[in-house]
KOLKOL-811992 format. One record per residue (C-alpha): x, y, z; residue in one letter. Coordinates in steps of 0.5 Angstrom, whole numbers, plus 500, padded with zeros to 3 digits. Layout:
<pts>
XYZA
...
</pts>
This chain:
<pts>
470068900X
472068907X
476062908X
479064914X
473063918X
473056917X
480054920X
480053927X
485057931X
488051935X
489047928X
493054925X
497054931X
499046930X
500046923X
505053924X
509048930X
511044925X
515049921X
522048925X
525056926X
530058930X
530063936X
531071935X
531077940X
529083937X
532090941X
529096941X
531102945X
527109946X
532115951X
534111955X
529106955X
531099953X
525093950X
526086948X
520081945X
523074944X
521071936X
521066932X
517070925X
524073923X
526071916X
532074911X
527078906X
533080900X
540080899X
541087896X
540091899X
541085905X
533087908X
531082913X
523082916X
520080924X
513079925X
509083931X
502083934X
499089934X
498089941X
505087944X
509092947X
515092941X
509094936X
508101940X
516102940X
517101933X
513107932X
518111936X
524109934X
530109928X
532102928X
532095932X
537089933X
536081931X
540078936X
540070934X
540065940X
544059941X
542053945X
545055952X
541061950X
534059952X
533062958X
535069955X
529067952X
525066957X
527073959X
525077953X
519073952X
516075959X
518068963X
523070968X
521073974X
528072977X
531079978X
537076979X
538072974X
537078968X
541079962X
545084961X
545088955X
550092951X
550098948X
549098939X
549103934X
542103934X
540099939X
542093944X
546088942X
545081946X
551078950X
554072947X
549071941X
551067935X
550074931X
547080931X
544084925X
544092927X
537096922X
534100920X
527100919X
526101913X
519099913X
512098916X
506093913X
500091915X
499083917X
492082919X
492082928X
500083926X
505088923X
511086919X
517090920X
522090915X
529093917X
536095913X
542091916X
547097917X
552092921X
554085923X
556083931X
559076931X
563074937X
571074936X
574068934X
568065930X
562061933X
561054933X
556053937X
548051935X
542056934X
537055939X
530051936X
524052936X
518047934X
512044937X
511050942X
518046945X
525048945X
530044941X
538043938X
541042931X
544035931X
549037925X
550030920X
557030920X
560031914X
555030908X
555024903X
555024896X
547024897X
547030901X
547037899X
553041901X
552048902X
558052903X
558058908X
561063903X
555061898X
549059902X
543058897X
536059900X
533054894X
534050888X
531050881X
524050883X
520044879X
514044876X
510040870X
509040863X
512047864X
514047856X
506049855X
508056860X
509062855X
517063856X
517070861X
512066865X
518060867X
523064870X
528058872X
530059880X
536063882X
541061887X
543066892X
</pts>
């Protein structure tokens, strides 16, 4: 049964916008031809090996990069970083007020980004009318001194900032930096009825 022909595109679209991500660059480079496409499909895939994953249309101009090159950056944006953007996403037509890259081990790296993750490409799927690119973290570039600056937000086809609580509460999870857990103990009902290799409980990352 082909489901997807009953869900209309616009509904698709406003549904994803709830979904709270921050802002990446991913850079490319060719010879000495350099290319950047802003993104907000990036996710971390695995810890070990630490593997990360962005999405691209099949059209877009970084999907024919991709076929050429070793390796990409992701370089995630902070919240005076929109118009960087911007830029990488075609919306800046002042040639005067361009970002000027700096050179990587495998690609550029964003000046003043919150953290850039140097790849590999490991690998290549395909996603329908998009490619799903895995790539293997070679290095870590994080500004000296530390970064206390917020990401960059994207929801609702609108740009955004983290508000930060404070210190948390006794009913408030706190997640530690050197031990960021990406889920909890997954939950489920009458779960004693499952045979015991199928209830694996949730690791914490």
């Amino acid at each position: 049964m082909n489901t997807a022909a009953a869900i209309d595109e616009r509904a698709y679209r406003r549904a994803l916008g709830q979904f709270a991500t921050g802002v990446a660059v991913i850079t490319v480079q060719r010879d000495d031809v350099m290319h950047g496409m802003t993104a907000n499909a990036f996710s971390a895939l695995s810890l070990d090996p630490p593997l990360v994953l962005f999405c691209v249309g099949k059209t877009a101009r970084m999907a024919r990069f991709l076929n050429n090159v070793d390796g990409f950056v992701i370089n995630i944006l902070s919240t005076d970083q929109e118009q960087i953007s911007g830029q990488f996403a075609g919306q800046n037509a002042d040639k005067d007020d361009i970002t000027r890259l700096l050179p990587g081990p495998v690609a550029p790296l964003i000046p003043g980004a919150l953290v850039s993750l140097s790849c590999v490409l490991e690998d290549l799927h395909e996603g329908g009318d998009h490619r799903i690119v895995v790539g293997r973290v070679l290095e870590i570039h994080e500004p000296e001194g530390g970064n206390s600056r917020p990401p960059l937000i994207f929801h609702r086809s609108r740009y955004g900032s983290l508000l930060e609580r404070g210190r948390p509460t006794d009913d408030q999870v706190a997640w530690s930096n050197d031990a960021i857990r990406i889920y909890h103990d997954e939950w489920s009902v009458n779960a004693e009825e499952l045979p015991e290799e199928e209830y694996v409980r949730a690791q914490l990352w």
